[in-house]
C-alpha positions as CSV (number, residue, x, y, z in Angstrom):
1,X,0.0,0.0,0.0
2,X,1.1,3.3,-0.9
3,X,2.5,5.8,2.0
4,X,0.1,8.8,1.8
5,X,2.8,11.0,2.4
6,X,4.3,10.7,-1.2
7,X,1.1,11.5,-2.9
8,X,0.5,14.9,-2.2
9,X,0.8,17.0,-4.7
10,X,2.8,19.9,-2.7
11,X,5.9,17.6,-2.2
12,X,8.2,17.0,-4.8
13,X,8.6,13.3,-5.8
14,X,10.1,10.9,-7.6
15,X,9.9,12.7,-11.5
16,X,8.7,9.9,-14.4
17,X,12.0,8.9,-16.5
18,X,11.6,9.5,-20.1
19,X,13.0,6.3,-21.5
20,X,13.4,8.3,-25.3
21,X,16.3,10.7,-23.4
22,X,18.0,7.9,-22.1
23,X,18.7,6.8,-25.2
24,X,19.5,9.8,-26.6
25,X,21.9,10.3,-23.8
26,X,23.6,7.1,-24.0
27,X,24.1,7.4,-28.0
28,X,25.7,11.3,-27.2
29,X,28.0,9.7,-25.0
30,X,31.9,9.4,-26.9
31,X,32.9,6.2,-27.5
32,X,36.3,5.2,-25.9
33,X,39.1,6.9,-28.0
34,X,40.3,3.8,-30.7
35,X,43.0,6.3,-31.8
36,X,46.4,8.5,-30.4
37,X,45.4,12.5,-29.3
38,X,46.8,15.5,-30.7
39,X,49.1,15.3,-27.7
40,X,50.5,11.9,-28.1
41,X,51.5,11.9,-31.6
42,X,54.6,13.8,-31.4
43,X,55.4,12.0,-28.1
44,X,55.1,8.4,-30.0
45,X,57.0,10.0,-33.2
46,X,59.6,10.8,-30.6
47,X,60.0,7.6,-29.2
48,X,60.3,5.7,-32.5
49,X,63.0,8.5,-33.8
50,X,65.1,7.8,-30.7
51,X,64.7,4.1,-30.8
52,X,65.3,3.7,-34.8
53,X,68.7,5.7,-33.1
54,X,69.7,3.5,-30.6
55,X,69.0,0.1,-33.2
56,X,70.8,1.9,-35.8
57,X,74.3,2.1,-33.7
58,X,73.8,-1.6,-33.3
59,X,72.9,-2.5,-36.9
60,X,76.0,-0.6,-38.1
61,X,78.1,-2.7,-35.7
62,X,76.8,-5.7,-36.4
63,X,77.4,-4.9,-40.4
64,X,81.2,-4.6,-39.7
65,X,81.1,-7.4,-37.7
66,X,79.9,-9.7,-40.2
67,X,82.1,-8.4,-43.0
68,X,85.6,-8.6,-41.6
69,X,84.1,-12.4,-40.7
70,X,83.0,-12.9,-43.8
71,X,86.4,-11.1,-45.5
72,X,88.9,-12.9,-43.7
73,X,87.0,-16.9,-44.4
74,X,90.0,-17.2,-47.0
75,X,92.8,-16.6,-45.9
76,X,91.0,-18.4,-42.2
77,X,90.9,-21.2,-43.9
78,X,94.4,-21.1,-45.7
79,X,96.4,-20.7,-42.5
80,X,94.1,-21.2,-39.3
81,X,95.8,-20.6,-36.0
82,X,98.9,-20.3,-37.8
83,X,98.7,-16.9,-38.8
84,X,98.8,-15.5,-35.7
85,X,102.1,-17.0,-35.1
86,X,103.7,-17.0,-38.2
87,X,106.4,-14.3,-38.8
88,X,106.4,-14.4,-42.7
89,X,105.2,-12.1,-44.8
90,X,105.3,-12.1,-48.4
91,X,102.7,-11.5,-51.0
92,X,104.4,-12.8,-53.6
93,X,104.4,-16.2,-52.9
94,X,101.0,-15.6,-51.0
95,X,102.6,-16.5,-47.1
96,X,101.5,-14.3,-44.7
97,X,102.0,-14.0,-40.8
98,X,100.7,-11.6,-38.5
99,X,103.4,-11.5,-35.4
100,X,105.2,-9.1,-36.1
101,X,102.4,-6.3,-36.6
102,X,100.8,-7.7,-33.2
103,X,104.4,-7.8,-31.6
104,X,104.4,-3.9,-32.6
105,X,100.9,-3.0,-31.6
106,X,101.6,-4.5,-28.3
107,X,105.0,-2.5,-27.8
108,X,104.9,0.8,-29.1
109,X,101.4,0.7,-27.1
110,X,103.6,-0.7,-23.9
111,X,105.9,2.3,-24.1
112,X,103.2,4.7,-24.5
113,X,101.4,3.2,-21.4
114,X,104.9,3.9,-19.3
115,X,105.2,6.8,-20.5
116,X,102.1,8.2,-20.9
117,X,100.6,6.5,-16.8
118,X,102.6,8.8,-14.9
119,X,102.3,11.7,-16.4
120,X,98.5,11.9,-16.9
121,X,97.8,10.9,-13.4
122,X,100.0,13.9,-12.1
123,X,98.2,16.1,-14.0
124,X,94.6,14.9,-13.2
125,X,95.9,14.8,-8.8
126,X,97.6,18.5,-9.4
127,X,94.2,19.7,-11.5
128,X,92.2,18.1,-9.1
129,X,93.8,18.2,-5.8
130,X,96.3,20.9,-6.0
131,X,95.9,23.9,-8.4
132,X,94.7,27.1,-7.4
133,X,90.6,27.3,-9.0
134,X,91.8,30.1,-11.5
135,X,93.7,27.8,-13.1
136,X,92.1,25.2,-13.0
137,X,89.7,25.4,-15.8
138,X,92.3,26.5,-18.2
139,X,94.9,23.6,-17.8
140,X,92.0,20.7,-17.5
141,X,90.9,23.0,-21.1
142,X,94.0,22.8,-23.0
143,X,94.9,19.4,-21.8
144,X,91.9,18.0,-23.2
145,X,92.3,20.0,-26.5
146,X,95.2,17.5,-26.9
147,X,92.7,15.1,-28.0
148,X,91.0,17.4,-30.5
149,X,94.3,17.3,-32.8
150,X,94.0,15.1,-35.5
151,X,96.4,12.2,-35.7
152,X,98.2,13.4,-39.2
153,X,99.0,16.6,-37.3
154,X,100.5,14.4,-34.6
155,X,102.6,12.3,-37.2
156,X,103.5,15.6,-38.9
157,X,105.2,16.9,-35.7
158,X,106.7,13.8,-35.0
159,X,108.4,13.5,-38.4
160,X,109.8,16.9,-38.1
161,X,110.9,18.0,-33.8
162,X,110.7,14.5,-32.3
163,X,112.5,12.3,-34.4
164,X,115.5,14.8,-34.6
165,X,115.3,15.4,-30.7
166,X,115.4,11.5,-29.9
167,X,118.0,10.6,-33.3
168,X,120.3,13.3,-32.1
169,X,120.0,13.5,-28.1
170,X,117.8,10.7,-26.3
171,X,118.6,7.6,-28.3
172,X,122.7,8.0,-28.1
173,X,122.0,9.2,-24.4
174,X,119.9,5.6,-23.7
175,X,122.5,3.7,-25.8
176,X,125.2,4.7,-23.8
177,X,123.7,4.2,-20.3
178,X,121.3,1.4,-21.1
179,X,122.9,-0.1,-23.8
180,X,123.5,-3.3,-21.7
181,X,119.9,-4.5,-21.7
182,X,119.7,-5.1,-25.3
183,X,116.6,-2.7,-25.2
184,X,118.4,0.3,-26.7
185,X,120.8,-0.9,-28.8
186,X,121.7,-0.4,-32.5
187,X,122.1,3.0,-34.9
188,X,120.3,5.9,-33.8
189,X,118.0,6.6,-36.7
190,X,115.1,8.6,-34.7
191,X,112.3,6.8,-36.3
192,X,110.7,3.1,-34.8
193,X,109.2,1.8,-32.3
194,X,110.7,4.2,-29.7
195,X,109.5,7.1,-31.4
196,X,105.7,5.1,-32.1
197,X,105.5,5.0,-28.1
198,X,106.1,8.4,-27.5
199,X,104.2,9.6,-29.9
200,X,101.5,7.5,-28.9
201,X,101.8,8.4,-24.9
202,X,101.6,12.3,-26.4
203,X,98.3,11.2,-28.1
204,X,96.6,9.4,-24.9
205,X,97.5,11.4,-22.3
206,X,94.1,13.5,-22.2
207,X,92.6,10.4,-22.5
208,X,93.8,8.9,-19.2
209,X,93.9,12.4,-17.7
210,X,90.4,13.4,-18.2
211,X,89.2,10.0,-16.5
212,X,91.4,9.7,-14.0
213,X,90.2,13.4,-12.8
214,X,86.7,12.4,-13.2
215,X,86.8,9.5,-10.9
216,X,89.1,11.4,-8.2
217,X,86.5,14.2,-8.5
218,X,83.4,11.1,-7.1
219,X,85.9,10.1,-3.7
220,X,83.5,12.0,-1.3
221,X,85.2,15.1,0.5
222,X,84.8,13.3,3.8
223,X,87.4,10.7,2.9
224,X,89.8,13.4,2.3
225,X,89.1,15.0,6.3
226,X,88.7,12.1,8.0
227,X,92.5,11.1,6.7
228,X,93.5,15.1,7.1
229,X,91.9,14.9,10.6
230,X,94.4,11.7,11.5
231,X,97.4,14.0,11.4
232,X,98.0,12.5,7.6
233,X,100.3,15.2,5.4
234,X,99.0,16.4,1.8
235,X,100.7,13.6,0.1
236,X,99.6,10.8,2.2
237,X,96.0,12.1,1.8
238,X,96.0,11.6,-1.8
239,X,97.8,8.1,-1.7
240,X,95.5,6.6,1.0
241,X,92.9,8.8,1.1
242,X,92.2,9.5,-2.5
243,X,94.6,7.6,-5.0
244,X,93.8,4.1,-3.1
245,X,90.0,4.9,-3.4
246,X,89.8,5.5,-7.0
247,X,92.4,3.0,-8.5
248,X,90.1,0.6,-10.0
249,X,88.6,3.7,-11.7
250,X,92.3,4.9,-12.7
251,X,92.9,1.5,-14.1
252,X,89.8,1.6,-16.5
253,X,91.4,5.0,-17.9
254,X,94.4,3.6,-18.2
255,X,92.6,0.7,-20.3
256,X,90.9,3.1,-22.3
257,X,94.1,4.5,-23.6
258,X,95.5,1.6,-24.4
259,X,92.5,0.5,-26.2
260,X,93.0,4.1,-28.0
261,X,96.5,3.4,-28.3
262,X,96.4,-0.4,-29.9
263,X,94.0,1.8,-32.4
264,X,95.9,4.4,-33.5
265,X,97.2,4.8,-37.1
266,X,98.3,7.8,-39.4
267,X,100.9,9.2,-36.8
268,X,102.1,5.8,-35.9
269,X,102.4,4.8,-39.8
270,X,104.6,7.5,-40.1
271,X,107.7,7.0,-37.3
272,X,107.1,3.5,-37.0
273,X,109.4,2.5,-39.7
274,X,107.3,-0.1,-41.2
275,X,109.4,-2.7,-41.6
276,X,107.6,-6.4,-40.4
277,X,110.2,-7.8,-38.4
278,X,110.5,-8.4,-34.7
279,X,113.5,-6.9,-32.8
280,X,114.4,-6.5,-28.9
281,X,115.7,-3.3,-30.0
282,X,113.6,-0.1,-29.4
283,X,115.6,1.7,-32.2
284,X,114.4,-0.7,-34.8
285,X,112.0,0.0,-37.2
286,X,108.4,-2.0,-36.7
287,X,105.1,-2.3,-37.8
288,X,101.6,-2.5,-36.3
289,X,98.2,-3.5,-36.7
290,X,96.5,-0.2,-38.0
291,X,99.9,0.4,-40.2
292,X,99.7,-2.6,-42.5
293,X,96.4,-1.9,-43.1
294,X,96.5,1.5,-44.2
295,X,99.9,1.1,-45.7
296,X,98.9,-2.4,-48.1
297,X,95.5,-2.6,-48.5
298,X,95.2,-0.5,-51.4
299,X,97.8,-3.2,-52.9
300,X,96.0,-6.0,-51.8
301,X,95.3,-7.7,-55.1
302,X,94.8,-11.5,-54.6
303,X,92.0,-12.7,-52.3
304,X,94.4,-14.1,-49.9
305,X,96.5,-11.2,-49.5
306,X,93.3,-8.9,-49.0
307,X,91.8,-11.6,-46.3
308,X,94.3,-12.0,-44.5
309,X,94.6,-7.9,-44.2
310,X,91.1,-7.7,-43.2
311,X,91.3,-11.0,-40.8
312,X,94.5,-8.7,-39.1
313,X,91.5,-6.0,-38.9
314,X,89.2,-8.4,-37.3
315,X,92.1,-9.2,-35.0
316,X,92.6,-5.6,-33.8
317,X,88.8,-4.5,-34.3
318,X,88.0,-7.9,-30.9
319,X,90.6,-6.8,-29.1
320,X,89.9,-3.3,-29.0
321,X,86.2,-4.0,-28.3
322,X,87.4,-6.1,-25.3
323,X,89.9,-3.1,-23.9
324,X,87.1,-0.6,-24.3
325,X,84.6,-2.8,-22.1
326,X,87.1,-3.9,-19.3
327,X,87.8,0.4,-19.4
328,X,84.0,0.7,-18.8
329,X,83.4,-1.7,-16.4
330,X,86.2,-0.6,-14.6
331,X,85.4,3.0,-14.4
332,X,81.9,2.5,-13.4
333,X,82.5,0.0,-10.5
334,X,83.9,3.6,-8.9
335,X,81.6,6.6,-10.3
336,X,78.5,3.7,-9.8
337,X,77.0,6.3,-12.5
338,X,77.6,9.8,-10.2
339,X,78.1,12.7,-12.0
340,X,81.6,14.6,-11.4
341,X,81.9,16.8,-8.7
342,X,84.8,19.6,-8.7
343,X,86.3,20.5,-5.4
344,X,87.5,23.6,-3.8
């Protein structure tokens, strides 16, 4: 039974519901969106721009990859392990061996790595730990424009003030004191694999400078008090306090160079010598890696002279690959990914 008090007509109740207007709502009512806004559509053409980027980089190294594999099958297949070995090289009668250009890689890159180690880590503690702020800026600035010179540049000046210098006042000063070990011994001509090393140790210095200054610059400041506050002197804070903190970081520059070093090839190509040959000797002309290939491969006319060229390029293109990644690894197990701080 109905309650009386909803039936009077003063008292607003319940209106009827007109069932044509609910349908006309409920067809007004937008559909859910089947297609991208105004908004998103630059935002999706974004995302596909940067990742077409990022698979590019990888398609291009995967290209090179797969032709120095598929360039070097003959000459694979002609002398196997063997040619990393053999010492013989002659295109004539087609025998070909690379130890002697990976004998030079390795020890002009050895001599810059001596020379070069010191050095770069002096400059990066004094930039870092020592010079007065005004200057800092400048010398961490022109040190780095070091590695903005291009290589022929580097070869050029080599050619024409170093060789002289070492032909006419290092080499007869090392052959008279250090003779004995065999290492500098023979005629002083100026240019091999002495003269590749330094050259090369000019060329990564900023290389293993900048890093090394970048990972000192992530040792918090703390560490640096707390050994201060221990009645430590300046020097013994940066060797406990700072050097010991950041080697693993200082290594992986040091790899880095060498992986840049191992690389290099228009200034080594031209004070190297050339010659394939494998000498204790310092003073004696060499070869490396890069060299024979820009040096020969425009006269590479059999297929077994040009793969085996291209199976050296193989050769140097793994191992530098590996260099670079130990580098990387090493470097981040000590900036963990922190941006560089400067100190005052």
């Amino acid at each position: 039974m109905a309650n009386p008090a909803f039936s009077r007509p003063d008292m607003p109740g319940p209106q009827p519901v007109d069932a044509t207007r609910v349908n006309e709502v409920t067809v007004a009512r937008p559909a859910p969106l089947l297609h991208f806004s105004a908004g998103e559509i630059p935002d999706r053409i974004f995302k596909f721009l940067i990742t077409a980027c990022g698979l590019a980089v990888l398609a291009v190294l995967v290209l090179i990859v797969y032709e120095l594999v598929s360039q070097s099958t003959v000459s694979w297949h002609a002398f196997g392990l063997k040619f990393f070995a053999g010492s013989d090289w002659d295109p004539v009668s087609e025998q070909f061996g690379a130890l002697p250009f990976i004998y030079g890689t390795l020890v002009s890159s050895l001599v810059a790595l001596v020379i070069a180690v010191p050095l770069s880590v002096g400059v990066a503690v004094f930039t870092t730990e020592m010079c007065p702020k005004a200057l800092r800026g400048p010398l961490s600035f022109f040190v780095e424009l070091l590695a903005a010179i291009p290589s022929v540049i580097y070869g050029l000046w080599a050619m024409f003030v170093l060789v002289p210098i070492l032909r006419n006042y290092v080499q007869p000063f090392l052959s008279a004191t250090f003779g004995w070990t065999g290492l500098f011994s023979g005629p002083p001509y100026g240019i091999g694999m002495l003269a590749a090393g330094v050259i090369l140790a000019i060329m990564i210095i900023p290389i293993i400078s900048s890093i090394t200054r970048e990972v000192l610059s992530v040792v918090p400041q703390n560490q640096r008090e707390g050994v201060l506050a221990l009645g430590a002197t300046r020097w013994e804070m940066i060797r406990v306090g700072v050097l010991r903190n950041a080697r693993a970081g200082i290594v992986g520059g040091i790899i880095l160079g060498l992986g840049r070093a191992l690389g290099e090839t228009m200034a080594v190509t031209m004070v190297i010598g050339n010659t394939p040959q494998i000498s204790k000797s310092l003073f004696a002309s060499g070869y490396s890696m890069a060299s024979v290939l820009a040096n020969e491969f425009s006269e590479a006319t059999g297929n077994v002279y040009r793969s085996a060229l291209i199976e050296i390029g193989l050769a140097l293109f793994i191992v530098t690959i590996i260099v670079n990644a130990l580098a990387q690894l090493m470097v981040w197990t000590v900036t963990r990914g922190q941006p560089a701080r400067g100190h005052v």
